[in-house]
Backbone as JSON Lines, residues from 0, in Angstrom:
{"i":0,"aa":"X","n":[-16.92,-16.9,-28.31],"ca":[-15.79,-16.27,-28.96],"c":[-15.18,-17.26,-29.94]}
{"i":1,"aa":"X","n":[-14.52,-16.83,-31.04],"ca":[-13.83,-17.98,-31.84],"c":[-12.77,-17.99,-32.14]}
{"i":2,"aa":"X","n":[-12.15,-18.73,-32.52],"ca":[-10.5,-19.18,-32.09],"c":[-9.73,-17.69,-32.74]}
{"i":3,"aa":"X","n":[-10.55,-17.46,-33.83],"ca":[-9.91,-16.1,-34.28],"c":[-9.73,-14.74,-33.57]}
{"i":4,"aa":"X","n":[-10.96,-14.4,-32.88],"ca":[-11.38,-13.65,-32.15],"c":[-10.35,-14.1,-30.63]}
{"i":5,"aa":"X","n":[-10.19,-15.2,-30.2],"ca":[-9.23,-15.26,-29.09],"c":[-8.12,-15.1,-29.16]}
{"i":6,"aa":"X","n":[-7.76,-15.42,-30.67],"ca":[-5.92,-15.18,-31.11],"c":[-5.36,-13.74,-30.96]}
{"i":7,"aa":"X","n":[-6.8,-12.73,-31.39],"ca":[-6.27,-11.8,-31.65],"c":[-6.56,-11.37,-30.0]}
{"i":8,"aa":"X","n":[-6.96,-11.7,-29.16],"ca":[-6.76,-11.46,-27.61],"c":[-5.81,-11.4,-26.92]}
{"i":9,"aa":"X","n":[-5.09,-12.55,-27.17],"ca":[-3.96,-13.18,-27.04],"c":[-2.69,-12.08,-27.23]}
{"i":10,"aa":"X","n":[-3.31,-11.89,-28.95],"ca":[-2.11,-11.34,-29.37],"c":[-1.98,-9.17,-28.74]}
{"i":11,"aa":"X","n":[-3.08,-9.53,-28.46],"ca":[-3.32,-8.05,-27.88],"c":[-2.91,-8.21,-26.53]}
{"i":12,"aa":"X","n":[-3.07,-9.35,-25.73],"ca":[-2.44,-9.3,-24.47],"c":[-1.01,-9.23,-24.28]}
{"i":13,"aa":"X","n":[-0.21,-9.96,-24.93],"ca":[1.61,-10.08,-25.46],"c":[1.36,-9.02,-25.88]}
{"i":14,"aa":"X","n":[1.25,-8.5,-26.46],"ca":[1.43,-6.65,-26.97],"c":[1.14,-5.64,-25.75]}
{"i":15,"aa":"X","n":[0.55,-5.64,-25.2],"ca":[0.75,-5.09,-23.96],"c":[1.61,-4.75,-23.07]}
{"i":16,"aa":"X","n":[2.07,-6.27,-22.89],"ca":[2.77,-6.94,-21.84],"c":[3.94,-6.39,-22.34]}
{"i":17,"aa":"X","n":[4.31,-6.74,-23.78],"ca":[5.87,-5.67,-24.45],"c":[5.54,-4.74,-23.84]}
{"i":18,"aa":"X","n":[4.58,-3.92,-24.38],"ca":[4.95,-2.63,-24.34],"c":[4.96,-2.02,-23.02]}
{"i":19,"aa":"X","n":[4.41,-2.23,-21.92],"ca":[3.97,-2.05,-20.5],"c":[5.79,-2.48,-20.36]}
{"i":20,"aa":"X","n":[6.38,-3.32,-20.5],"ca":[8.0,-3.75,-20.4],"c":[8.64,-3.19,-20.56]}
{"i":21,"aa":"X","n":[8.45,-2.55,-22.1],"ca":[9.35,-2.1,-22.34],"c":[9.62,-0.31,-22.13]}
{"i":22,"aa":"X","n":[8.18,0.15,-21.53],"ca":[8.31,1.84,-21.46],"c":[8.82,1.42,-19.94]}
{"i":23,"aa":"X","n":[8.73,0.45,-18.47],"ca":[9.18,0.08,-17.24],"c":[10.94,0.02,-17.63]}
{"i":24,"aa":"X","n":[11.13,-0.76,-18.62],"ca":[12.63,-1.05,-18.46],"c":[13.32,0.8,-18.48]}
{"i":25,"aa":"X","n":[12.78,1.37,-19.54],"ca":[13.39,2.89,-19.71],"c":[13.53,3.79,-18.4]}
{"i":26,"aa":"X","n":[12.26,3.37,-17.21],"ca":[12.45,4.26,-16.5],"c":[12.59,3.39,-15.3]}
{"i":27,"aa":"X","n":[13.67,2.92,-14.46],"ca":[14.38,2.44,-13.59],"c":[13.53,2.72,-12.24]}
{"i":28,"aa":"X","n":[12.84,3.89,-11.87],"ca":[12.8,4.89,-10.77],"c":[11.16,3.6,-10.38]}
{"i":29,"aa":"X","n":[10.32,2.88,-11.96],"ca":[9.34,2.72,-11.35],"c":[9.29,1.13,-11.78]}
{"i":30,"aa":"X","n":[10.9,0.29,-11.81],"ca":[10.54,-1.11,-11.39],"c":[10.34,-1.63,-10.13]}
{"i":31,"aa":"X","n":[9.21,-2.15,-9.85],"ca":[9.13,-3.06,-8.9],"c":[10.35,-3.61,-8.41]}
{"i":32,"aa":"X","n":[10.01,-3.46,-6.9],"ca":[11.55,-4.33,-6.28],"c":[11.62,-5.28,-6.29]}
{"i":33,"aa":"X","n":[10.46,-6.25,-6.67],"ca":[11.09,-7.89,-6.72],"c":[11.77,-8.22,-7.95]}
{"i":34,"aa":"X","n":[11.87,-7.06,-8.55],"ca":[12.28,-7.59,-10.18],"c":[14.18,-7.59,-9.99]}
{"i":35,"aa":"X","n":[14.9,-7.07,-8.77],"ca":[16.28,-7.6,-8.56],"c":[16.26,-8.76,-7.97]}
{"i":36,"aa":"X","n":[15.29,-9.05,-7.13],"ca":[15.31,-10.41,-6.22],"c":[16.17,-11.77,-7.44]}
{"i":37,"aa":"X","n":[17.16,-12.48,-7.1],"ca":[17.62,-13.49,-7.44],"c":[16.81,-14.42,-8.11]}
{"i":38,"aa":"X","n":[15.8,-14.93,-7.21],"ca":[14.65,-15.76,-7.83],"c":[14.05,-15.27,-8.92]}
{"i":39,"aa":"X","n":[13.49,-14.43,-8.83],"ca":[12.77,-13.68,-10.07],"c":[13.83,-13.84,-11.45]}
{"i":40,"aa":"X","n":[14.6,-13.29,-11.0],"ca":[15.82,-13.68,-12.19],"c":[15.83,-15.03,-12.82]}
{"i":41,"aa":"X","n":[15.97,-15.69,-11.88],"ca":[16.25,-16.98,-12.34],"c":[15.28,-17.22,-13.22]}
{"i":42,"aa":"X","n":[14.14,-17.08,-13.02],"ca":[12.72,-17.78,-13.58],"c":[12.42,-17.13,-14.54]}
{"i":43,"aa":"X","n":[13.18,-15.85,-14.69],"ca":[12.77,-15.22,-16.05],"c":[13.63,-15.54,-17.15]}
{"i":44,"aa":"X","n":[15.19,-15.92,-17.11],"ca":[15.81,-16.6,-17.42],"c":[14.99,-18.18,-17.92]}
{"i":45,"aa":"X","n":[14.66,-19.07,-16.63],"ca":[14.17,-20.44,-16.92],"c":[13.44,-19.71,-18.26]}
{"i":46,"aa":"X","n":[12.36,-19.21,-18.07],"ca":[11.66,-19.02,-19.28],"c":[12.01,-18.31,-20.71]}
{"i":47,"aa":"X","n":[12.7,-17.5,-20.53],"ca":[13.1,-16.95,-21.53],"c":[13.49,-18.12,-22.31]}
{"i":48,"aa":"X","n":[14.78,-19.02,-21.78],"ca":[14.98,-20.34,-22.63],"c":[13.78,-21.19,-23.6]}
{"i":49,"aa":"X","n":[12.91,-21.46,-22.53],"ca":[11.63,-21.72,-23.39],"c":[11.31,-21.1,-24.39]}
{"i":50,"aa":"X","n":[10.75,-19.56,-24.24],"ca":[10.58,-19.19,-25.63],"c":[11.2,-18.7,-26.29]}
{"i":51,"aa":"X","n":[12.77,-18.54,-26.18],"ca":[13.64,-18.56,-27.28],"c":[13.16,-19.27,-28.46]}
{"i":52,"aa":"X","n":[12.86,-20.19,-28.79],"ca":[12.62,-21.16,-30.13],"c":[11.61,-20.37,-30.57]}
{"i":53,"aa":"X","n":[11.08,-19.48,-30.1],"ca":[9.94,-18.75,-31.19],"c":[10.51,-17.82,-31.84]}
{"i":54,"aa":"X","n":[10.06,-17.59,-33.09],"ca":[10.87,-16.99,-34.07],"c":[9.92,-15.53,-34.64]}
{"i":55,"aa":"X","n":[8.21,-15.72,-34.29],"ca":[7.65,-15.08,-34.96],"c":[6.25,-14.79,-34.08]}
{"i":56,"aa":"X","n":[5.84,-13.23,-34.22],"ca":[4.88,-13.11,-32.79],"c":[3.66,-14.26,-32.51]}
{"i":57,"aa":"X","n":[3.22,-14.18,-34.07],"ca":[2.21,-15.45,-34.13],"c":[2.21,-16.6,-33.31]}
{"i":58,"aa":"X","n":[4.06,-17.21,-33.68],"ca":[3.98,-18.58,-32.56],"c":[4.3,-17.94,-31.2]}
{"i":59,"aa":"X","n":[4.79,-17.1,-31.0],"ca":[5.12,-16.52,-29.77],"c":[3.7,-16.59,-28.83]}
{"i":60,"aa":"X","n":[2.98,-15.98,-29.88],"ca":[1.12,-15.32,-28.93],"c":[0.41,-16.43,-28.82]}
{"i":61,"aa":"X","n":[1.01,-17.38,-29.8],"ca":[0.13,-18.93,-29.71],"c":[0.56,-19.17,-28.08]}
{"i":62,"aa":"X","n":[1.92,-19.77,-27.95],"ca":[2.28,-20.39,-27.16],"c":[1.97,-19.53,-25.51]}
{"i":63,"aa":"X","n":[1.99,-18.07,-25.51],"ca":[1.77,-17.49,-24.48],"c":[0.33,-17.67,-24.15]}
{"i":64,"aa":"X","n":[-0.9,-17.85,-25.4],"ca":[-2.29,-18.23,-24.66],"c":[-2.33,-19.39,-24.36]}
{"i":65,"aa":"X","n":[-1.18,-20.16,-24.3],"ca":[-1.71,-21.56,-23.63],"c":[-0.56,-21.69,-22.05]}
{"i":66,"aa":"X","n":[0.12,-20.62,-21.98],"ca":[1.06,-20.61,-21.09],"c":[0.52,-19.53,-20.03]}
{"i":67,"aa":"X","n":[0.09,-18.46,-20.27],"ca":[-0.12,-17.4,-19.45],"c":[-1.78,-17.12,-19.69]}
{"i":68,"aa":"X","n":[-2.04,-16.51,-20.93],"ca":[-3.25,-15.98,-21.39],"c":[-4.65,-16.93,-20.49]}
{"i":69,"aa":"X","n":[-4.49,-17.97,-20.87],"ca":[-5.31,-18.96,-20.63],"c":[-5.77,-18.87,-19.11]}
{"i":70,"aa":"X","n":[-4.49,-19.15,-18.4],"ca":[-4.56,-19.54,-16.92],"c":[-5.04,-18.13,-16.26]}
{"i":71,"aa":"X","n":[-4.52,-17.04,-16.25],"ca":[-4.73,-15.67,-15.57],"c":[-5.07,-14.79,-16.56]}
{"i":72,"aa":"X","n":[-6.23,-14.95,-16.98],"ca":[-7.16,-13.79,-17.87],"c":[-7.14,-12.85,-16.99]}
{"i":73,"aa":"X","n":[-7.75,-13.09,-16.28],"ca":[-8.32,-11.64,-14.94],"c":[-6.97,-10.75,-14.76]}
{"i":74,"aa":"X","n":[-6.11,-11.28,-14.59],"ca":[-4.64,-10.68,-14.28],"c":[-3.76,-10.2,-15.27]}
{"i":75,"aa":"X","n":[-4.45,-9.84,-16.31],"ca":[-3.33,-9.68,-17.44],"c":[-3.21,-8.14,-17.77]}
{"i":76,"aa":"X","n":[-4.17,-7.2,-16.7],"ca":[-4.14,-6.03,-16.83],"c":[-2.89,-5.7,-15.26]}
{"i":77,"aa":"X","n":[-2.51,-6.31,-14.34],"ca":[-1.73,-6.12,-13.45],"c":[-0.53,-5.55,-13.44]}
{"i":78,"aa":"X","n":[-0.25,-4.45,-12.98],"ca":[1.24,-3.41,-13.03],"c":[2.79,-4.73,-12.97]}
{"i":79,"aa":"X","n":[2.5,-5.33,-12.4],"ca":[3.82,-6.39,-12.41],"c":[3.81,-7.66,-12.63]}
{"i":80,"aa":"X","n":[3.89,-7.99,-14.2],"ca":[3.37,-9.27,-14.26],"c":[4.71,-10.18,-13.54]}
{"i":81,"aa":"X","n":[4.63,-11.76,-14.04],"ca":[4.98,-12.67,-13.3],"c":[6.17,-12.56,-14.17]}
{"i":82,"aa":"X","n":[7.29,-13.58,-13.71],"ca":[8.27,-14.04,-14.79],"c":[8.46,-14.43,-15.91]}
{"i":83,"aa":"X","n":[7.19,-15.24,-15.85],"ca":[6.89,-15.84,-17.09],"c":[6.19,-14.62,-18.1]}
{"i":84,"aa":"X","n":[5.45,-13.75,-17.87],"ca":[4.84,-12.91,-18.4],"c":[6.37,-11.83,-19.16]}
{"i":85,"aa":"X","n":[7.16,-11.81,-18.04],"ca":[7.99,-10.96,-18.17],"c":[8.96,-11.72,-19.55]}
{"i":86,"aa":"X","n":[9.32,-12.84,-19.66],"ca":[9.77,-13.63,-20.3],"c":[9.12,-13.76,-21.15]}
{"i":87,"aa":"X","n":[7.7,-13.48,-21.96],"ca":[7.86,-13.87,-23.14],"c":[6.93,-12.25,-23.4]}
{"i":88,"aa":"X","n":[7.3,-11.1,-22.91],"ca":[6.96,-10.09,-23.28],"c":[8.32,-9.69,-23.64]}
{"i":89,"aa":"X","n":[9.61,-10.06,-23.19],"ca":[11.26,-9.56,-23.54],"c":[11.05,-10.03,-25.1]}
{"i":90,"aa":"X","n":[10.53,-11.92,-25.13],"ca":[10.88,-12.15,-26.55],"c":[10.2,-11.88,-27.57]}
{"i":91,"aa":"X","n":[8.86,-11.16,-27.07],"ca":[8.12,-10.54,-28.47],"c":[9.19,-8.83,-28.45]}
{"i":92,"aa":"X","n":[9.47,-8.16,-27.83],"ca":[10.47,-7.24,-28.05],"c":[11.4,-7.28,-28.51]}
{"i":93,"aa":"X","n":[12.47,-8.86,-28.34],"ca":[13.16,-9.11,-29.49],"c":[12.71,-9.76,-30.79]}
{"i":94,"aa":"X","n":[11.37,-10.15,-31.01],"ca":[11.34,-10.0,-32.48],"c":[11.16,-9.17,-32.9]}
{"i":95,"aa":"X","n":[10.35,-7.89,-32.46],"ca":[10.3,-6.89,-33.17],"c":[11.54,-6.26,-33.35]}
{"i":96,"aa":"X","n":[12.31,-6.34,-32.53],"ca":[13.58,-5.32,-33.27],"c":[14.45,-6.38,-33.1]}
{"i":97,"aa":"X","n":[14.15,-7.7,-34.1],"ca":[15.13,-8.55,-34.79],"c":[15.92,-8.89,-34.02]}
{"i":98,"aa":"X","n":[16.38,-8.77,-32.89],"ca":[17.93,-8.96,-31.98],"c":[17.39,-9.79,-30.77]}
{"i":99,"aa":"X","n":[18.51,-10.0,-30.05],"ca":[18.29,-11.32,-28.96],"c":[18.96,-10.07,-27.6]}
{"i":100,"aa":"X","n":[18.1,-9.43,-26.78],"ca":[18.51,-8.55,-25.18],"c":[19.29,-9.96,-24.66]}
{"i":101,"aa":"X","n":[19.97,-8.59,-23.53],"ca":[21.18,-9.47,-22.65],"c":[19.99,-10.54,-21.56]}
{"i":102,"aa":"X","n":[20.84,-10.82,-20.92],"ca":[20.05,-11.45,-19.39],"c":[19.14,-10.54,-18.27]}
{"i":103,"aa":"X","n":[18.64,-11.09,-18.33],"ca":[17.91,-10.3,-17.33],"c":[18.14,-9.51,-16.12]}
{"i":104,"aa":"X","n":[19.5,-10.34,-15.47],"ca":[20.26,-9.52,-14.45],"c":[20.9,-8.37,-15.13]}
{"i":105,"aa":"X","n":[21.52,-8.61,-16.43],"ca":[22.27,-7.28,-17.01],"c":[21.15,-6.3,-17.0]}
{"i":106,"aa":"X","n":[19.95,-6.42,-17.58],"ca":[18.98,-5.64,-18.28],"c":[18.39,-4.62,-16.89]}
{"i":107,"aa":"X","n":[18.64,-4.75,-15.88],"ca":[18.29,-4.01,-14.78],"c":[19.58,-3.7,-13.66]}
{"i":108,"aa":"X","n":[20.61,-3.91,-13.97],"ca":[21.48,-3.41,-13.2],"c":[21.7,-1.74,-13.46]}
């Protein structure tokens, strides 16, 4: 495969991961229950901080195949990803619609 051909993997996996997020956040009835658990919060938070500094999906999808993509290929089709997954699938959703979402505890209460 070549670096081109993996980017656009990458970038097809973060696109997913939004969108799989963001049709879950609309319907309440079918989040996973660990997603109130405290911990989970926290860590989606920890991360979100991290990829705050990305500004643009490109560096976003860069930094997620060396953060997520990389490590759990096999798992990137899974109904509930991790925190971290969850965290930088929020911040490719806020670049696309330009704006910065609340916290994560707000976003599911």
């Amino acid at each position: 495969m070549t670096d081109t051909a993996s980017g656009l993997e990458t970038e097809r996996a973060l696109a997913l991961d939004a969108t799989r997020l963001g049709h879950l956040l609309r319907e309440p009835s079918r989040w996973p229950s660990h997603w109130t658990e405290p911990g989970f919060g926290f860590e989606v938070e920890r991360f979100r901080r991290h990829v705050a500094t990305f500004r643009n999906l490109r560096s976003l999808a860069t930094a997620y195949g060396w953060d997520v993509f990389r490590l759990t290929r096999q798992h990137i089709e899974r109904d509930h990803p991790s925190p971290i997954r969850v965290a930088y699938a929020l911040r490719a959703l806020e670049i696309q619609e330009d704006a910065t979402g609340p916290s994560w505890p707000a976003l599911i209460r």
